[in-house]
N, C-alpha and C positions, 0 to 999 in steps of 0.2 A: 711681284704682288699685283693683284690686280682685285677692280671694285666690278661687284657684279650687280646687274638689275634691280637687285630686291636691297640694292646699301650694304651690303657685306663685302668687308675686304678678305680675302683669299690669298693662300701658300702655300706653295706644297715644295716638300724638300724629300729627301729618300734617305734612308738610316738604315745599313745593312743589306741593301737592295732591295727593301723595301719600300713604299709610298708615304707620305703621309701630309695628311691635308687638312690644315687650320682656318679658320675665319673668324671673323670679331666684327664688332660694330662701326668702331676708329681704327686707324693704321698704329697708334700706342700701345692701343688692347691687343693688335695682331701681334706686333712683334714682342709683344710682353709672352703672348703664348704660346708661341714659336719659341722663343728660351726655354721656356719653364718645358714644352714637351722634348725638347732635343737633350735639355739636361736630365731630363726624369727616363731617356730613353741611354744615355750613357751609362748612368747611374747604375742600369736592371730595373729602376722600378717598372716601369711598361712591357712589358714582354705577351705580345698578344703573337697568338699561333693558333692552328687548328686543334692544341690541347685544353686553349682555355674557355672556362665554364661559361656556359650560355647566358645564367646572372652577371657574368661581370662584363661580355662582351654586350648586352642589352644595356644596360645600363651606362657605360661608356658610349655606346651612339647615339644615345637619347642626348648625352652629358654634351655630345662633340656637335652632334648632326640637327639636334631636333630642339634642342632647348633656348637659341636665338634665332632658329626658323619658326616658330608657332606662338600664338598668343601663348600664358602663361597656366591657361585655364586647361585649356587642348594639351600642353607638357603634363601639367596633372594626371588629365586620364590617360596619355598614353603611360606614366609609371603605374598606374592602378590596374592599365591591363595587363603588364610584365610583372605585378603582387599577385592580382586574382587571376590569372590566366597560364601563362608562360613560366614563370616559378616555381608553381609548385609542381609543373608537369615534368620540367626539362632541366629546372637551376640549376643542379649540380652535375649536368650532363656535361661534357667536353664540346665543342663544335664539331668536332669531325662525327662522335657518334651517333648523332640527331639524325633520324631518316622522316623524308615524304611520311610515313604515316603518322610518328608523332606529332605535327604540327599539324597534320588533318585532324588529328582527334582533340588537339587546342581548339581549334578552329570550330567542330561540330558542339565543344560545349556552349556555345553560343545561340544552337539551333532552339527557334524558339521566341529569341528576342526580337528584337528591330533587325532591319538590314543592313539600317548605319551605323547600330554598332557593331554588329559583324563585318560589315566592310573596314571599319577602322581598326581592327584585330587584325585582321586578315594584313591590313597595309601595314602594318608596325613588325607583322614579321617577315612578311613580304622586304620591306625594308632594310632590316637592320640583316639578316643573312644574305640579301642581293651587296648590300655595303660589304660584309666580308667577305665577298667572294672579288668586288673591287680592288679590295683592297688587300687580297690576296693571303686573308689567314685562312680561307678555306681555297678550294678547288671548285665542290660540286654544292651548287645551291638547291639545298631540298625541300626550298620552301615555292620555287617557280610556277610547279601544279598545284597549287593550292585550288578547291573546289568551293564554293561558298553552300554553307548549306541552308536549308528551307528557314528563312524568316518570317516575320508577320511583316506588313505594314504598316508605318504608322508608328503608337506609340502602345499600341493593344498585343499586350503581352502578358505572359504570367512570372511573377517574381520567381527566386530561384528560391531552391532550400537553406541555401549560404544568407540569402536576402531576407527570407522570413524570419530565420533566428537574430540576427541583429535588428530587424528591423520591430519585431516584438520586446526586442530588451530596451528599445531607445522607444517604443508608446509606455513603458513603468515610468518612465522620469517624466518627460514632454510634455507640454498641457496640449499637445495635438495629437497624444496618443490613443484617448477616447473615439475622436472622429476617425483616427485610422484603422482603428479595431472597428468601428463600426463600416466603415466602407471592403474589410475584409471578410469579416462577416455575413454581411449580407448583400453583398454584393451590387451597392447602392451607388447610382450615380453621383459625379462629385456637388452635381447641382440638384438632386434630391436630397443630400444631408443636409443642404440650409433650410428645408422644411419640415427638416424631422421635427416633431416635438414629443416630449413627454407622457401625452396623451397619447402617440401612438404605440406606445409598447405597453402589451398585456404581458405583465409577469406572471401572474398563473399560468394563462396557456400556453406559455414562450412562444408570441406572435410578435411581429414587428411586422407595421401598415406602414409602406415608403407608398408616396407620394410621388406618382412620375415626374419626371422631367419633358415627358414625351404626352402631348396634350392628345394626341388620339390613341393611349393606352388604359389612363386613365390609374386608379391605383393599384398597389399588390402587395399581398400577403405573404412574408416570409418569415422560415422558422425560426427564434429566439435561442442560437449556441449558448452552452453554459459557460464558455469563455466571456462571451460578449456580455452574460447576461450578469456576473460575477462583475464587469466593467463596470455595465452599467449602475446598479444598485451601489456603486461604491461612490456614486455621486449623484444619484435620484434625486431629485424634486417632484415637486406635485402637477407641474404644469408650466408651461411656455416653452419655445426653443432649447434644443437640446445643445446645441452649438453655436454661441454666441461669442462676438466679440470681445475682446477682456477688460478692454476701456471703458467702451460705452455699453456692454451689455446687450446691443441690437444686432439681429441675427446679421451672420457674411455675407459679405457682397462677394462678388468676383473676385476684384482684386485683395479684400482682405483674408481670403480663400488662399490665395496664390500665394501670398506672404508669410501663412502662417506655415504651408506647404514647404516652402526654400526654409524656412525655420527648424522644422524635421528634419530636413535634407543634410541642412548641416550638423543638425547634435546624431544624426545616424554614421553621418563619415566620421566624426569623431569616435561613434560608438566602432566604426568601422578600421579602425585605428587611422584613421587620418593624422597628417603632418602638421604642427600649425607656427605661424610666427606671429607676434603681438596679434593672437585672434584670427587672424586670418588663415584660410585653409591655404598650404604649400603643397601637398598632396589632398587628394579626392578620390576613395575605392566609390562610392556611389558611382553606378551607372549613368549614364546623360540620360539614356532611354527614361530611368526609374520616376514614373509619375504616378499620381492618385487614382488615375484610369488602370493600370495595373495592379492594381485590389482588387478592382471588378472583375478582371479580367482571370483573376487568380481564382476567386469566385469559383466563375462559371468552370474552370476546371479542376475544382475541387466536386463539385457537383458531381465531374465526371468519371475521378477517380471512385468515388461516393458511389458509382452505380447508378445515380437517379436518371431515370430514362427522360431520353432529349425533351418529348412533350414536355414534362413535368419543369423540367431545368426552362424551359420556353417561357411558363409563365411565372417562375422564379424571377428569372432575368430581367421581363417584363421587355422580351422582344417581342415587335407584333406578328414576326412570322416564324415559323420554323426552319427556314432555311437561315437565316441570322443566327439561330443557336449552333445550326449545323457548321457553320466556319468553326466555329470551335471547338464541337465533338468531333469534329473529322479528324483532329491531330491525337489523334489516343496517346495520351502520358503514359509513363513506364509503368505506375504503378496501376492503374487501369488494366494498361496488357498483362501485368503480373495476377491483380485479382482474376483478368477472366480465366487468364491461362491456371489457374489453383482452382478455378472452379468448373474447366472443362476437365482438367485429370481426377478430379474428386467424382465429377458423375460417371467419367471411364471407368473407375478404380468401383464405383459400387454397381456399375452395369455387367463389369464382369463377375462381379460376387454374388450377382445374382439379384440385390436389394433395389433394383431399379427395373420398372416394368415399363419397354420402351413403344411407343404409341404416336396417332397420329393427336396431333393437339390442334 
């Protein structure tokens, strides 16, 4: 037995010629789980090989390895990336049959978001298949070349499609569902929604006047969705703040901004099937990245799916240059490359039928 730097006591004993390696917090707790694994390995319960399923060996190293090494919050999301990530690609794979490209192609569903969460994907499977090649239920770790792919920096990302559907089902219930439709919609900074008011939305013309946050922009006109606009009307008034505190009635501050934010966060993991115990979240599928800047951000590339040429997306966004929009038209989405590519074969398709007279423009 031995006590390692970090307060954890440590065993390791062999069963079958095998390794196997315990730690706990006390030397009662150690040797308590040292029993319970040596009799659960006599038994046949335990039976880990290169046959067994990639769900039960993830799950078992997080159980063994990661769950009295990390805060409790960090355990959380490393399960939420082996539910939304790992699981559904691999779960019922075997170990031995997992090759380098499967876990490249976990890995690239990532591209896109932050770099910390992609880094922390990357290390959870990086981990848990270097442990089994430790420990000897695999041979060949196919997880060593792992490549990271293209991140944002920062927190300026676009939600996912898994993200937008839950996260539209959990603004019906939430009383911060309004603000988040409206920051999805139009693509509003989080500190231009505390001066939306009332008066800025024309319902006839479907116009929405946001209020910069950015003092040498000054304001912008965007177009009123009939999502948003169906939102809104369903709680119209005549005038003042459109977002206000629910206590006092006086528009957000900051911090009452950020509060009601964690407030979502949490009825969306729920919506998201999260764990819980007396109220408290045990698991958490929400991302860390997932913040109110990623509305905007989702925004501006729906713009570009949309077609709308970068100018125009420019003073939507209410960048003051055009190379700020260009960070984010540069990464052309799938569906983007799908419309152009359906509408360079449609002019092919009528250039060779003759219906297309081609010229200098």
């Amino acid at each position: 037995m031995k006590k390692g730097k970090d307060g954890f006591y440590r065993e390791s004993f062999s069963f079958e010629g095998r390794r196997y390696d315990v730690r706990a917090k006390t030397q009662r707790e150690l040797w308590r789980k040292v029993d319970e694994k040596r009799a659960a390995l006599e038994s046949g319960m335990i039976v880990t090989n290169d046959k067994t399923p990639v769900r039960k060996w993830f799950t078992d190293y997080l159980e063994t390895y990661k769950k009295d090494a990390v805060t409790p919050r960090t355990y959380s999301q490393l399960l939420s990336y082996c539910k939304n990530y790992v699981f559904p690609a691999i779960g019922d794979r075997r170990l031995r049959d997992v090759r380098p490209i499967d876990l490249q192609r976990i890995l690239n569903s990532s591209a896109g978001q932050s770099a910390s969460h992609a880094n922390k994907l990357r290390n959870l499977i990086r981990g848990a298949f270097r442990q089994a090649r430790i420990d000897r239920v695999i041979i060949y770790d196919p997880a060593e070349a792992l490549t990271m792919p293209e991140t944002t920096s920062g927190t300026h990302r676009s939600i996912t499609d898994d993200e937008r559907r839950h996260i539209l089902a959990t603004c019906a219930h939430h009383r911060a569902g309004l603000w988040v439709l409206f920051m999805l919609y139009t693509g509003a900074r989080p500190d231009e929604t505390r001066k939306a008011c009332w008066e800025d939305i024309d319902f006839a013309g479907a116009v929405v006047t946001l209020h910069s946050s950015k003092t040498n922009y000054g304001d912008r006109r965007v177009p009123l969705s009939p999502s948003l606009k169906h939102a809104l009307l369903s709680a119209r008034q005549e005038s003042g703040y459109i977002f206000t505190q629910p206590t006092t009635g006086r528009p957000h501050t900051k911090t009452s901004m950020r509060q009601m934010w964690e407030s979502f966060r949490h009825a969306l993991a729920l919506e998201m099937g999260a764990q819980t115990y007396r109220g408290a979240l045990v698991t958490n599928p929400v991302a860390d990245d997932l913040t109110p800047y990623c509305l905007r951000h989702t925004y501006a590339t729906d713009l570009q799916t949309a077609g709308v040429p970068i100018n125009v997306a420019k003073d939507l966004l209410g960048h003051a240059t055009i190379a700020m929009t260009s960070q984010i038209y540069t990464h052309l989405s799938d569906a983007a490359f799908a419309s152009a590519a359906a509408q360079i074969i449609q002019l092919d398709s009528a250039r060779q039928s003759g219906k297309v007279v081609t010229g200098i423009v």
